[in-house]
mmCIF file of the N, C-alpha and C atoms, coordinates in Angstrom:
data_MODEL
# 
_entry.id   MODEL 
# 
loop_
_atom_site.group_PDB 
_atom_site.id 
_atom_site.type_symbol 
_atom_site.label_atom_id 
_atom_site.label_alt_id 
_atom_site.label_comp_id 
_atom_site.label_asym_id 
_atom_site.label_entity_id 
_atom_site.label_seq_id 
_atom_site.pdbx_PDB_ins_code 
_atom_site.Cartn_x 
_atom_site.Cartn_y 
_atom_site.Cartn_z 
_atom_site.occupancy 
_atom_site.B_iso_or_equiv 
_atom_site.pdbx_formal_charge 
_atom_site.auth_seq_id 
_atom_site.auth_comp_id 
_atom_site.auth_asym_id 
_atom_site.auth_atom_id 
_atom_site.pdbx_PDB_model_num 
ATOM 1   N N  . UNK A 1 1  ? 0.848  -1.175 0.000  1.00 0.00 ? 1  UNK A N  1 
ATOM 2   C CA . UNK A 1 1  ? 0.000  0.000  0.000  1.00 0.00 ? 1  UNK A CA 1 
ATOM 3   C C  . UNK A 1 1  ? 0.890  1.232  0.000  1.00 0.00 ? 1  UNK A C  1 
ATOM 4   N N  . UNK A 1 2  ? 0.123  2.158  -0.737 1.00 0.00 ? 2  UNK A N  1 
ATOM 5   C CA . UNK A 1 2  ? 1.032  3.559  -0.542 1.00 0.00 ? 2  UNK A CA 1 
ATOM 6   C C  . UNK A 1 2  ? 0.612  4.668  -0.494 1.00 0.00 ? 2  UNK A C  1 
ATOM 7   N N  . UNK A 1 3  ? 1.238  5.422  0.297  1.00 0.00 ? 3  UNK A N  1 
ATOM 8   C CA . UNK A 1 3  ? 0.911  6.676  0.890  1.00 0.00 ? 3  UNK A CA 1 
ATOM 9   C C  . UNK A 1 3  ? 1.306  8.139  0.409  1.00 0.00 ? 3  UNK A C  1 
ATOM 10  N N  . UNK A 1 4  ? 1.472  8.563  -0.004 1.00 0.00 ? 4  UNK A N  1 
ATOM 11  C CA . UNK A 1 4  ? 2.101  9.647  -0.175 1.00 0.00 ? 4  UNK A CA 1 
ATOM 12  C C  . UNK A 1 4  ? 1.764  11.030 0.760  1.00 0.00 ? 4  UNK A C  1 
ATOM 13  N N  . UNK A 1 5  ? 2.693  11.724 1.056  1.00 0.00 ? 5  UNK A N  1 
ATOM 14  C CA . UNK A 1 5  ? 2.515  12.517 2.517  1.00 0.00 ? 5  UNK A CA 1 
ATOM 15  C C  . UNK A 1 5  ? 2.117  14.196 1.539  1.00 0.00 ? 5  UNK A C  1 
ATOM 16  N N  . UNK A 1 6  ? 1.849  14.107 0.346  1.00 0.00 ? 6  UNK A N  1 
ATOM 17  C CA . UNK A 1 6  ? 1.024  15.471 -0.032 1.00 0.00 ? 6  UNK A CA 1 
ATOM 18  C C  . UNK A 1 6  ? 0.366  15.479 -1.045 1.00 0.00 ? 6  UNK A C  1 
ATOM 19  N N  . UNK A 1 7  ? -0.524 14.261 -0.422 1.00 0.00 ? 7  UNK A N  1 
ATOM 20  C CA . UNK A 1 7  ? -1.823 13.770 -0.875 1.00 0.00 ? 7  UNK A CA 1 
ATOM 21  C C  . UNK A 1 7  ? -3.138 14.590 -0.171 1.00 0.00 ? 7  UNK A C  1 
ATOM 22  N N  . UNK A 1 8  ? -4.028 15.809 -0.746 1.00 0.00 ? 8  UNK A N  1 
ATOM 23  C CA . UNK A 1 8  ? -4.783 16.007 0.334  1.00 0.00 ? 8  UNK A CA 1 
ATOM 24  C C  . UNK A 1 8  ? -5.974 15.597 0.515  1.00 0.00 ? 8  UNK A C  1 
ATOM 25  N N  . UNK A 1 9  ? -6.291 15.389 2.147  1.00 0.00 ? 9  UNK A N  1 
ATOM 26  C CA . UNK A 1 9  ? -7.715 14.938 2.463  1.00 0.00 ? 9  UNK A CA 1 
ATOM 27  C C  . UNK A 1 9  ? -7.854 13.644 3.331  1.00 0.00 ? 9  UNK A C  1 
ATOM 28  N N  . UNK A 1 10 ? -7.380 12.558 2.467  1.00 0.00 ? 10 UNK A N  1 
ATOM 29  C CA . UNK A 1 10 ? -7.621 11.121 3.414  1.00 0.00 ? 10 UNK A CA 1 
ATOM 30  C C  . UNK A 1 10 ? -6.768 10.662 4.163  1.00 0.00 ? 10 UNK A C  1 
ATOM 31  N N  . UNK A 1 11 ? -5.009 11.132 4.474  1.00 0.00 ? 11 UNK A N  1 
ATOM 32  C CA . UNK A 1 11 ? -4.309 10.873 5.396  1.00 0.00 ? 11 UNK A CA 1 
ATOM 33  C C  . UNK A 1 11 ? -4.868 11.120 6.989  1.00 0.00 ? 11 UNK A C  1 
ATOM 34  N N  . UNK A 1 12 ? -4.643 10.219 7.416  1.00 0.00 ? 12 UNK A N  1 
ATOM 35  C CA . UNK A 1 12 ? -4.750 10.780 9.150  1.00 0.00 ? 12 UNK A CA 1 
ATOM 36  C C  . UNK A 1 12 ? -3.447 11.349 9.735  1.00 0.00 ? 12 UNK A C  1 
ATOM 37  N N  . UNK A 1 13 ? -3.940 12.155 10.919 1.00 0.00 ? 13 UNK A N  1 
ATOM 38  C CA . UNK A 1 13 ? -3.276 13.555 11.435 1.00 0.00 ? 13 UNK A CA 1 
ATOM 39  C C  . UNK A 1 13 ? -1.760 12.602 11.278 1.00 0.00 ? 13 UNK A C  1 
ATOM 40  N N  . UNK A 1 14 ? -1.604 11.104 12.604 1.00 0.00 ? 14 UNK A N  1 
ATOM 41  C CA . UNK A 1 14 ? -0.433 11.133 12.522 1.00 0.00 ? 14 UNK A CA 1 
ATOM 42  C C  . UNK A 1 14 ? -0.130 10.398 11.483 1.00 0.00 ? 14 UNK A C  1 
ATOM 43  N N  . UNK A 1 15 ? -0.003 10.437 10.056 1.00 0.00 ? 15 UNK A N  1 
ATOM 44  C CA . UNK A 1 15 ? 0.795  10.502 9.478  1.00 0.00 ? 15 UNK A CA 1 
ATOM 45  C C  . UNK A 1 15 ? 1.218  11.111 8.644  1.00 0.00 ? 15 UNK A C  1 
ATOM 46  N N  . UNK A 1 16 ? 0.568  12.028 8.753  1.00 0.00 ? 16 UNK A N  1 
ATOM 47  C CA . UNK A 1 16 ? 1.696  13.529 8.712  1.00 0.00 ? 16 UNK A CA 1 
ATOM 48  C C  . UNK A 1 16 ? 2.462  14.312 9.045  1.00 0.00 ? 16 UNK A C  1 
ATOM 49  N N  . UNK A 1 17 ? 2.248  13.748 10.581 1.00 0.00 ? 17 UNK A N  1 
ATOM 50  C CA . UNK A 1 17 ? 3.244  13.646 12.062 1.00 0.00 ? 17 UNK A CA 1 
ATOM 51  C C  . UNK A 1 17 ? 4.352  13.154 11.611 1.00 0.00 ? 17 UNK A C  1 
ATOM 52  N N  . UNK A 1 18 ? 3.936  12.067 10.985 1.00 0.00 ? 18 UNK A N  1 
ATOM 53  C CA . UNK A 1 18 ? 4.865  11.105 11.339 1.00 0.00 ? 18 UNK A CA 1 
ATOM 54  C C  . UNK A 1 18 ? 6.265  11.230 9.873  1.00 0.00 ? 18 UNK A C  1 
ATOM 55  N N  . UNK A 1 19 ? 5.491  11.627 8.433  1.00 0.00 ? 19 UNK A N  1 
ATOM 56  C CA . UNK A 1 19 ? 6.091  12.079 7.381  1.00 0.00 ? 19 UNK A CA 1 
ATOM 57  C C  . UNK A 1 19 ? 6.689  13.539 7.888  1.00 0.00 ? 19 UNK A C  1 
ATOM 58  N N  . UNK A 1 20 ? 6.747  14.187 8.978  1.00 0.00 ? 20 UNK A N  1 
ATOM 59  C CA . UNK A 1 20 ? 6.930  15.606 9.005  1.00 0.00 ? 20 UNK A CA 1 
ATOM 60  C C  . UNK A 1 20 ? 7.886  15.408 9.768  1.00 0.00 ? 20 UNK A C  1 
ATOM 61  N N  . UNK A 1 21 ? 7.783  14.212 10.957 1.00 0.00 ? 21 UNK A N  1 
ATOM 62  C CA . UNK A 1 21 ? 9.718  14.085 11.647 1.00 0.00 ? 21 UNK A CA 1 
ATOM 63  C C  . UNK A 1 21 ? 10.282 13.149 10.798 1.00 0.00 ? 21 UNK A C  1 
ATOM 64  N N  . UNK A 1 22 ? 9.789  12.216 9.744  1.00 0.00 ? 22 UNK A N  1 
ATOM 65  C CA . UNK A 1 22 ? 11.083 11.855 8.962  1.00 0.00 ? 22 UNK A CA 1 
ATOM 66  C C  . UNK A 1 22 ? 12.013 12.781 8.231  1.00 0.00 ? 22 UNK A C  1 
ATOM 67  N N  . UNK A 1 23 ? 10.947 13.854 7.798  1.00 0.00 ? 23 UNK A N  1 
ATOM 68  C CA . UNK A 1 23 ? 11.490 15.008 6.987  1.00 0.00 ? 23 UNK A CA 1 
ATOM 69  C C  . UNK A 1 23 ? 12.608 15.280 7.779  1.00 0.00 ? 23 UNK A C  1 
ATOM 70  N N  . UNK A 1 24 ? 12.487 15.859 8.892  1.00 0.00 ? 24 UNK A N  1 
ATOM 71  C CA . UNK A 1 24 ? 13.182 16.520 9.817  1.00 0.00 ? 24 UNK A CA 1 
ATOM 72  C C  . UNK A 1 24 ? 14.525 16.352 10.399 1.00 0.00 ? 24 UNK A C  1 
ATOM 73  N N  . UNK A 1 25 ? 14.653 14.601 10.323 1.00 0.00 ? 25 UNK A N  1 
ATOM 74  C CA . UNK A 1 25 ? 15.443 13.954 10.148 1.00 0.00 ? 25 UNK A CA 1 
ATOM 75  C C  . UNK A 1 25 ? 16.365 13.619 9.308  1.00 0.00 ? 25 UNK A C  1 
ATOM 76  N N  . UNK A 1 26 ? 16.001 14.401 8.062  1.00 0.00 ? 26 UNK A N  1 
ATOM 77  C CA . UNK A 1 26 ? 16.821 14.229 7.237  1.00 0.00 ? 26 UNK A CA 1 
ATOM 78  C C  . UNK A 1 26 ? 16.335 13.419 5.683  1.00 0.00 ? 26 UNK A C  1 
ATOM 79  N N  . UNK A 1 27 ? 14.510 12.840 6.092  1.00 0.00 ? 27 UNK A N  1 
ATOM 80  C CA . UNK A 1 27 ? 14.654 11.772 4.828  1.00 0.00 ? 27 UNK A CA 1 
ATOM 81  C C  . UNK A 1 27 ? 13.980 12.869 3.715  1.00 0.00 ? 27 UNK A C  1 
ATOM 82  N N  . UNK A 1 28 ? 13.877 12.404 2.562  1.00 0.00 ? 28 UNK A N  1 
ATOM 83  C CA . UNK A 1 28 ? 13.838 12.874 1.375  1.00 0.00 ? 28 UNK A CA 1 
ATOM 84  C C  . UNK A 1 28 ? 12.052 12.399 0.923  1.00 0.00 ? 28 UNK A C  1 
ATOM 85  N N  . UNK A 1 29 ? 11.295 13.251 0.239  1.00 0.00 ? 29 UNK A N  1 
ATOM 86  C CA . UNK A 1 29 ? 10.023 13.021 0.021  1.00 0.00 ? 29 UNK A CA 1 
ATOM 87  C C  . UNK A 1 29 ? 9.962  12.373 -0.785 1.00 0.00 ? 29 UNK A C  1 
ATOM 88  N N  . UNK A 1 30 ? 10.698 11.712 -1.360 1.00 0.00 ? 30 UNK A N  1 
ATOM 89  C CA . UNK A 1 30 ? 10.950 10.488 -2.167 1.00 0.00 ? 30 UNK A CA 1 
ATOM 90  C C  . UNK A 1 30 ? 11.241 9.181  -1.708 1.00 0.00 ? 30 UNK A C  1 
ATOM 91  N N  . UNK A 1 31 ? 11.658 9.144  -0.733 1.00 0.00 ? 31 UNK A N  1 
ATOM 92  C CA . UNK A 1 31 ? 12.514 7.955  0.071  1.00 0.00 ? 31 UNK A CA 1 
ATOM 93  C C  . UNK A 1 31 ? 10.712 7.774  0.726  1.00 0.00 ? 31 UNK A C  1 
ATOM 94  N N  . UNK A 1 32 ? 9.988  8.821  1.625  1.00 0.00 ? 32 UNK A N  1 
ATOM 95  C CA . UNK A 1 32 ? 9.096  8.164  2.454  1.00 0.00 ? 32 UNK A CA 1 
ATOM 96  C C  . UNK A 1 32 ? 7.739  8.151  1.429  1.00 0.00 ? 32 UNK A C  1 
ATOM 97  N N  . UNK A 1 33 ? 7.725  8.628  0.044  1.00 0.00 ? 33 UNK A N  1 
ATOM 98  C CA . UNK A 1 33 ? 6.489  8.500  -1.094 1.00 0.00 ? 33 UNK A CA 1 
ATOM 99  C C  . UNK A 1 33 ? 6.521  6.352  -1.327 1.00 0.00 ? 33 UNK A C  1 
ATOM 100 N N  . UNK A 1 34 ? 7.943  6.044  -1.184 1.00 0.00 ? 34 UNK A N  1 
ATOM 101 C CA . UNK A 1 34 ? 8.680  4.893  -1.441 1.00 0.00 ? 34 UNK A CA 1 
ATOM 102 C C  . UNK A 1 34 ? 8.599  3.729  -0.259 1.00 0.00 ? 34 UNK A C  1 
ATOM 103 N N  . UNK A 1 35 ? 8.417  4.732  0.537  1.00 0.00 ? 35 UNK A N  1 
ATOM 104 C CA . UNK A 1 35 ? 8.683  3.269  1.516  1.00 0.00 ? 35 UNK A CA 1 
ATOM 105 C C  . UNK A 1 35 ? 6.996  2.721  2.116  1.00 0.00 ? 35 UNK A C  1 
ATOM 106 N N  . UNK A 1 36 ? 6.609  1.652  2.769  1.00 0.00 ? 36 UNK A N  1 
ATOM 107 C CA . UNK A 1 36 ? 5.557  1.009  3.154  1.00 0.00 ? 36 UNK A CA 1 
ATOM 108 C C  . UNK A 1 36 ? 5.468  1.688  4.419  1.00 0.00 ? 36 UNK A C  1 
ATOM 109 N N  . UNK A 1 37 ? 4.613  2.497  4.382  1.00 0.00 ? 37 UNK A N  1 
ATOM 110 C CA . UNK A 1 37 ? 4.057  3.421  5.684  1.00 0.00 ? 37 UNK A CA 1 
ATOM 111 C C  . UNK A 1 37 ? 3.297  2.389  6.720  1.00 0.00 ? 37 UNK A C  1 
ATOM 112 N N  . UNK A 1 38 ? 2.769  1.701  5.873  1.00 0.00 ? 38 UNK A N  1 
ATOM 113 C CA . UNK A 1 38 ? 1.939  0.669  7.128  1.00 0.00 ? 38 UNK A CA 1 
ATOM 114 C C  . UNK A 1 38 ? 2.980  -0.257 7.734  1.00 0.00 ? 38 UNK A C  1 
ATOM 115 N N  . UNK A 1 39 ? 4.075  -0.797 7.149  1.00 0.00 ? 39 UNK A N  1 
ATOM 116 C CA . UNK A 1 39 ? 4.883  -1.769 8.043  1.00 0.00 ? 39 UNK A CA 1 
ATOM 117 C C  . UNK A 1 39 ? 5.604  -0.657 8.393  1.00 0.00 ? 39 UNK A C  1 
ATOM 118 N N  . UNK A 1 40 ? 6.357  0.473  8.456  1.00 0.00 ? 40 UNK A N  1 
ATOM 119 C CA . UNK A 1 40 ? 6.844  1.159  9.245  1.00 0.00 ? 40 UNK A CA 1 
ATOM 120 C C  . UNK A 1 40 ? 6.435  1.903  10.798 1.00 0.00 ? 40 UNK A C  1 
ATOM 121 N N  . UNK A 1 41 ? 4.874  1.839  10.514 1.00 0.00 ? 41 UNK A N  1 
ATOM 122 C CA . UNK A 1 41 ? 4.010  2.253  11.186 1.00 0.00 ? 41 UNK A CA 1 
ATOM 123 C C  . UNK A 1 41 ? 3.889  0.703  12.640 1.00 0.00 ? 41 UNK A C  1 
ATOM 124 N N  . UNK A 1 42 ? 3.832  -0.027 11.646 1.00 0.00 ? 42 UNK A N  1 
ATOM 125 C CA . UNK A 1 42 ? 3.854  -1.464 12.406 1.00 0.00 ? 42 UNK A CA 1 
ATOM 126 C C  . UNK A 1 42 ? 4.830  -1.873 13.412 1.00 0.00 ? 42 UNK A C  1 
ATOM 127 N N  . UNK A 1 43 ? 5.910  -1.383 12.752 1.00 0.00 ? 43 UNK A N  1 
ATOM 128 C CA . UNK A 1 43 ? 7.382  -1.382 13.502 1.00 0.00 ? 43 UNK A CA 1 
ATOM 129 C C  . UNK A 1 43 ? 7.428  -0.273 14.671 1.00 0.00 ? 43 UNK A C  1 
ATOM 130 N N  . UNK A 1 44 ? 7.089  1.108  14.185 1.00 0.00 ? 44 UNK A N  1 
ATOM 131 C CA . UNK A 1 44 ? 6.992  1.999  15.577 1.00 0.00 ? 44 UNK A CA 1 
ATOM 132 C C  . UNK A 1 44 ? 5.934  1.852  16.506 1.00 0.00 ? 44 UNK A C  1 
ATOM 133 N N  . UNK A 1 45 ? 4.733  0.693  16.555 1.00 0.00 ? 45 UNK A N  1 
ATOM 134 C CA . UNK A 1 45 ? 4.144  0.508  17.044 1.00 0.00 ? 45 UNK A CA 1 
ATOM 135 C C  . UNK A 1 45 ? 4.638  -0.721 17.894 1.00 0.00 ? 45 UNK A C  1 
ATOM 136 N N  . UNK A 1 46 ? 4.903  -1.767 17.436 1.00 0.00 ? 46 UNK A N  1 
ATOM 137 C CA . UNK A 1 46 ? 6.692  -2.769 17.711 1.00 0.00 ? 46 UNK A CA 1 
ATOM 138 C C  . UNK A 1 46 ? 7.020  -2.483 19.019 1.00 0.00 ? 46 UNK A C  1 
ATOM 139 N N  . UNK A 1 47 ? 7.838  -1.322 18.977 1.00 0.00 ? 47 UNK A N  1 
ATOM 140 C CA . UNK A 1 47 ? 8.599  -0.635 19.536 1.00 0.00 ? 47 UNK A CA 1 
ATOM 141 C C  . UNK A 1 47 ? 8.496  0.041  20.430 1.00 0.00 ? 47 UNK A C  1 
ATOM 142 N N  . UNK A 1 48 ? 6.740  0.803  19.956 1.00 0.00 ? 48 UNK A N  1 
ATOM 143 C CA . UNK A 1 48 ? 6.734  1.488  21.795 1.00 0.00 ? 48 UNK A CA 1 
ATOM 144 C C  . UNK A 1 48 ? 6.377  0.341  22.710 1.00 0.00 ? 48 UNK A C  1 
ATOM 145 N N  . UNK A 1 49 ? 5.655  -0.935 22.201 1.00 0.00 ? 49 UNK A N  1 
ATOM 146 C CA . UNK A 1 49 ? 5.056  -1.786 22.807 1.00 0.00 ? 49 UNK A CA 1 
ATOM 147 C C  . UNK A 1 49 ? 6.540  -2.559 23.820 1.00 0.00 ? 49 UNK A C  1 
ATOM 148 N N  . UNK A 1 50 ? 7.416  -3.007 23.141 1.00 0.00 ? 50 UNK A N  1 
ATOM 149 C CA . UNK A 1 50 ? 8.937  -3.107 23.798 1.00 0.00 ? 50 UNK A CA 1 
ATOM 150 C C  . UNK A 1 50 ? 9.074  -2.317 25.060 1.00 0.00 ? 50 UNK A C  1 
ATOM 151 N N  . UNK A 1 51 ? 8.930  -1.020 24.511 1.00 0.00 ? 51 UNK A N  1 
ATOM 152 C CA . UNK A 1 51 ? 9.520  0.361  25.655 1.00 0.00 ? 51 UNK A CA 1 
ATOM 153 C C  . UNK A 1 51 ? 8.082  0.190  26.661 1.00 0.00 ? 51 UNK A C  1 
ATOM 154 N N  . UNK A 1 52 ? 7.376  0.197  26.790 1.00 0.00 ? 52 UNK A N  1 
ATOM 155 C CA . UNK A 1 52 ? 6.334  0.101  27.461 1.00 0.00 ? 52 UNK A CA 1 
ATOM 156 C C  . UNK A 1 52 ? 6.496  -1.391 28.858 1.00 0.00 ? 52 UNK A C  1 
ATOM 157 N N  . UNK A 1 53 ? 7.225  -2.571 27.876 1.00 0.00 ? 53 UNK A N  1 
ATOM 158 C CA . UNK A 1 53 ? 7.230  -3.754 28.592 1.00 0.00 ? 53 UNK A CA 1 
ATOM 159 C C  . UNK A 1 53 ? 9.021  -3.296 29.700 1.00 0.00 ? 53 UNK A C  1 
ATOM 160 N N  . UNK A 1 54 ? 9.406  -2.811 29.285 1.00 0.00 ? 54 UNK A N  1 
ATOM 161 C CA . UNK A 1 54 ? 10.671 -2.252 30.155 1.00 0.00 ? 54 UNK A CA 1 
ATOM 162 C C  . UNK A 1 54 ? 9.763  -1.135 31.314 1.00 0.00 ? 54 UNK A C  1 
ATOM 163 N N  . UNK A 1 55 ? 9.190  -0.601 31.070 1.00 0.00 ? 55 UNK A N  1 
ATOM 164 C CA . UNK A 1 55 ? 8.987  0.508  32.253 1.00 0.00 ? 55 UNK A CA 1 
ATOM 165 C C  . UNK A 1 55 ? 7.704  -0.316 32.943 1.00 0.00 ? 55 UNK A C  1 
ATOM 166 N N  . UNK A 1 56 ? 7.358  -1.632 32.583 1.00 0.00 ? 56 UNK A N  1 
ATOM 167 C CA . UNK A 1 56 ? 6.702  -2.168 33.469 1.00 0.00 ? 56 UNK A CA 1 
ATOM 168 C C  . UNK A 1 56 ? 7.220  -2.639 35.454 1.00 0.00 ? 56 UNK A C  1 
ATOM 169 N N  . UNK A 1 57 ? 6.472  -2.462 36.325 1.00 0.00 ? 57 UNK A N  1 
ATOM 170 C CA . UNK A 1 57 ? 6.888  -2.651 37.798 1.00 0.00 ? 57 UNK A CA 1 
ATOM 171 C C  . UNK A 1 57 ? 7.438  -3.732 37.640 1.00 0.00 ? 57 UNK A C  1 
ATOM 172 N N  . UNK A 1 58 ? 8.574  -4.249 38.339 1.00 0.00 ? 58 UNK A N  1 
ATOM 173 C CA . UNK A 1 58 ? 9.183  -5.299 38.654 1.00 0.00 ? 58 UNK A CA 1 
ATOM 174 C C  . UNK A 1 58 ? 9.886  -5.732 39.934 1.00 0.00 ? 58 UNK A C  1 
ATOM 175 N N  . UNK A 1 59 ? 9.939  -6.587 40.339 1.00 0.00 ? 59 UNK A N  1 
ATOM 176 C CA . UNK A 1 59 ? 10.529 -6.956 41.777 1.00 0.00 ? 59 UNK A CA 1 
ATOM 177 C C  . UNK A 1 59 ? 12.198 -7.121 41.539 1.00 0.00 ? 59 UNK A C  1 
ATOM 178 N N  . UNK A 1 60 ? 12.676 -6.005 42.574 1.00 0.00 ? 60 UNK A N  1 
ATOM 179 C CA . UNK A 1 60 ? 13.957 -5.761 42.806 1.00 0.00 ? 60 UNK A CA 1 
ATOM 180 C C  . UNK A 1 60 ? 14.316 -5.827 43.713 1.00 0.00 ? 60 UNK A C  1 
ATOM 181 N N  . UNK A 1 61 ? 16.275 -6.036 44.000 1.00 0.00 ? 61 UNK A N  1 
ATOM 182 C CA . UNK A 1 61 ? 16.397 -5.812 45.587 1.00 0.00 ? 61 UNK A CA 1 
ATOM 183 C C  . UNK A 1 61 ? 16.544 -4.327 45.429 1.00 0.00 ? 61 UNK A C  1 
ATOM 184 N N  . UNK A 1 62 ? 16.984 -4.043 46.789 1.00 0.00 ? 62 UNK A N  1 
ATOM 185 C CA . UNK A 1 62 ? 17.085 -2.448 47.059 1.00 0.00 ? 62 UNK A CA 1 
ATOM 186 C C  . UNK A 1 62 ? 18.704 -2.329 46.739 1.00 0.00 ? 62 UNK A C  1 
ATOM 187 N N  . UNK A 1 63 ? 19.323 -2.699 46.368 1.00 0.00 ? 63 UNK A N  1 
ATOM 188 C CA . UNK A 1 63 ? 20.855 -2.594 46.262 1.00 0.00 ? 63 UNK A CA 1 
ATOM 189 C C  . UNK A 1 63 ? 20.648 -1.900 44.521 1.00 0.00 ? 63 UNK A C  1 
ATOM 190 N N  . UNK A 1 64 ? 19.728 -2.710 43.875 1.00 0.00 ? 64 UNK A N  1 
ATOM 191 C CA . UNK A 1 64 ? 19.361 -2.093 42.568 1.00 0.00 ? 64 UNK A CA 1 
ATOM 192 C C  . UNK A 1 64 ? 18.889 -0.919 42.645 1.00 0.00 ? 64 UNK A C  1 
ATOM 193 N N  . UNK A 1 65 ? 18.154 -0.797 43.402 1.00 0.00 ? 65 UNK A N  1 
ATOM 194 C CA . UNK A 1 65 ? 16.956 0.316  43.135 1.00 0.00 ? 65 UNK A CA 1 
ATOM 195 C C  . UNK A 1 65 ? 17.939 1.974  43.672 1.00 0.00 ? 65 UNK A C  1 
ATOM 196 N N  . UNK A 1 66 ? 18.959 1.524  44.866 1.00 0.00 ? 66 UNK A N  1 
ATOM 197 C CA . UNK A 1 66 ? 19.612 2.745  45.610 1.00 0.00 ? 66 UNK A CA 1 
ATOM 198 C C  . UNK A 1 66 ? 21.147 2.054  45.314 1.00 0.00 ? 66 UNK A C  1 
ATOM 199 N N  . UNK A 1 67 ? 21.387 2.178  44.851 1.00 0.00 ? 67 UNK A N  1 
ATOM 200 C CA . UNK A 1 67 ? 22.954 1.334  45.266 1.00 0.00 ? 67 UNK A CA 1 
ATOM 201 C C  . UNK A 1 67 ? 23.935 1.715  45.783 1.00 0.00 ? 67 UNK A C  1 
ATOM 202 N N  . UNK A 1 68 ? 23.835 3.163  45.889 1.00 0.00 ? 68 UNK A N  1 
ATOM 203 C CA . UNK A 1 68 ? 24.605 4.074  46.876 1.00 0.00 ? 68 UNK A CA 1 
ATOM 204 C C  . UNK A 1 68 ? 24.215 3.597  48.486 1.00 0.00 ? 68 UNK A C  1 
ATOM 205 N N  . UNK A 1 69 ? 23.133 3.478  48.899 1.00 0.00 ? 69 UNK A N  1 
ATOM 206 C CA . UNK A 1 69 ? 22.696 2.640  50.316 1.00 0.00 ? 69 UNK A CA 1 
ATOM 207 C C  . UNK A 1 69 ? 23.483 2.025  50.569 1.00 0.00 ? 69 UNK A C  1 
ATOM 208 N N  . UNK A 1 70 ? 24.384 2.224  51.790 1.00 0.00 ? 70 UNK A N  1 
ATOM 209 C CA . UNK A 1 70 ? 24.716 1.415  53.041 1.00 0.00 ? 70 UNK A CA 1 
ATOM 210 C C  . UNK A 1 70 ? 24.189 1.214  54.259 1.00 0.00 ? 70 UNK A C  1 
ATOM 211 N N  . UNK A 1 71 ? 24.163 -0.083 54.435 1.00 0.00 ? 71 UNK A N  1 
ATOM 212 C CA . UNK A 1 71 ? 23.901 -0.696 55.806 1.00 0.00 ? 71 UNK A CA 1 
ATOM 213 C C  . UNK A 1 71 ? 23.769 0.348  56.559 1.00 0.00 ? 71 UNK A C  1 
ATOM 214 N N  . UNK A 1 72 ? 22.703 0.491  57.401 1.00 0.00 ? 72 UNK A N  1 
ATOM 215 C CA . UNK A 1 72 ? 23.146 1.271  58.693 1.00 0.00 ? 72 UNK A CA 1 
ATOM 216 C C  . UNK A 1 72 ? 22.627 2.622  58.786 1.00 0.00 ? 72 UNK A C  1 
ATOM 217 N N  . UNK A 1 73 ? 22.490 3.380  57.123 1.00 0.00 ? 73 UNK A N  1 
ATOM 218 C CA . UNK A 1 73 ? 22.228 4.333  56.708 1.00 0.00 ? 73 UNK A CA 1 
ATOM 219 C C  . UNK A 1 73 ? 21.187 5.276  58.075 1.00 0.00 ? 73 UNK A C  1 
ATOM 220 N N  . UNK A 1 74 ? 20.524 4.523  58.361 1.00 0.00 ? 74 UNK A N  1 
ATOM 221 C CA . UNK A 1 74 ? 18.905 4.892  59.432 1.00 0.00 ? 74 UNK A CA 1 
ATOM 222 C C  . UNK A 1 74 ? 19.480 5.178  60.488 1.00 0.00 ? 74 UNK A C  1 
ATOM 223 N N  . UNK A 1 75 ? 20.311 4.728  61.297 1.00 0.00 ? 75 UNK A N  1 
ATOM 224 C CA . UNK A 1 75 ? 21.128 4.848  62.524 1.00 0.00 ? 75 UNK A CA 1 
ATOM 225 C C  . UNK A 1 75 ? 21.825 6.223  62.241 1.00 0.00 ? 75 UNK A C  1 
ATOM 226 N N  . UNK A 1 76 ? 22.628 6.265  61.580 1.00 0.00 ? 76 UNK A N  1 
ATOM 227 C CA . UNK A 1 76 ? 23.640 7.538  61.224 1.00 0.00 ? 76 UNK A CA 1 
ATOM 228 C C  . UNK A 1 76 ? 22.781 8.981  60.754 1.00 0.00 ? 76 UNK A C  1 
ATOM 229 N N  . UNK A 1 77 ? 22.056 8.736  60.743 1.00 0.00 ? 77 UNK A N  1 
ATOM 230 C CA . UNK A 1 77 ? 21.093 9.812  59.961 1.00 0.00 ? 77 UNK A CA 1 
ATOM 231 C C  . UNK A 1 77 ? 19.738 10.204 61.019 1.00 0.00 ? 77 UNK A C  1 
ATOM 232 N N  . UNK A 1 78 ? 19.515 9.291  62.158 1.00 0.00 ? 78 UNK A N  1 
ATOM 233 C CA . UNK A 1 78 ? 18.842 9.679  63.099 1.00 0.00 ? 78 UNK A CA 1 
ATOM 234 C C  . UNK A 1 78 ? 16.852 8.912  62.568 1.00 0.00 ? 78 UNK A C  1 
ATOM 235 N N  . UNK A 1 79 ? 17.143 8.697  61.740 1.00 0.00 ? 79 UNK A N  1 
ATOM 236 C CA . UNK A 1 79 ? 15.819 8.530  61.161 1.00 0.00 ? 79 UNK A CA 1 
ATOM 237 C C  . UNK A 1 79 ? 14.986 7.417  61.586 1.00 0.00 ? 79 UNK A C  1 
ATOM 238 N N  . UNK A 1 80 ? 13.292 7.795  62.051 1.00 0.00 ? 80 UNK A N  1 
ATOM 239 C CA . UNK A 1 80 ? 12.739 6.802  62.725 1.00 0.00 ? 80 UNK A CA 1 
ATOM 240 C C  . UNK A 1 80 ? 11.833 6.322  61.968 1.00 0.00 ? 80 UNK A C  1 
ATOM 241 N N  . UNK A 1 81 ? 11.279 5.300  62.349 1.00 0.00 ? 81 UNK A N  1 
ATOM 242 C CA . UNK A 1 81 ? 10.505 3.993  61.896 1.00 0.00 ? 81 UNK A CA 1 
ATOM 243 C C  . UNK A 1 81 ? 9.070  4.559  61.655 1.00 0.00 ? 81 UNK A C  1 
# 
């Protein structure tokens, strides 16, 4: 399927978004008239889904989470329960 990014009327918003930071980036209105907008689209969709599964909660020790923490820290610092 193909898209072309100054086609007017039936594109949706983001992908004109999305043709307007390739521009920006450097690509050529030829290179993105050329390339498959829907599997590219597929792929940045891919991708946030990835980034999304990383910032999911996970069980850690606290050595990860602070790793500057030493033992004891609560005592030396006066701090109560």
């Amino acid at each position: 399927m193909h898209f072309s990014c100054d086609s007017a009327g039936s594109l949706a918003l983001h992908i004109y978004a999305t043709c307007n930071e390739l521009m920006k980036n450097g690509w050529q209105m030829k290179e993105i008239d050329e390339m498959d907008m829907l599997g590219f689209l597929r792929l940045r969709a891919w991708d946030a889904k990835r980034e999304q599964e990383k910032k999911k909660p996970r069980q850690r020790f606290i050595d990860e989470v602070w790793p500057g923490m030493k033992p004891g820290w609560c005592r030396s610092t006066n701090w109560k329960w």
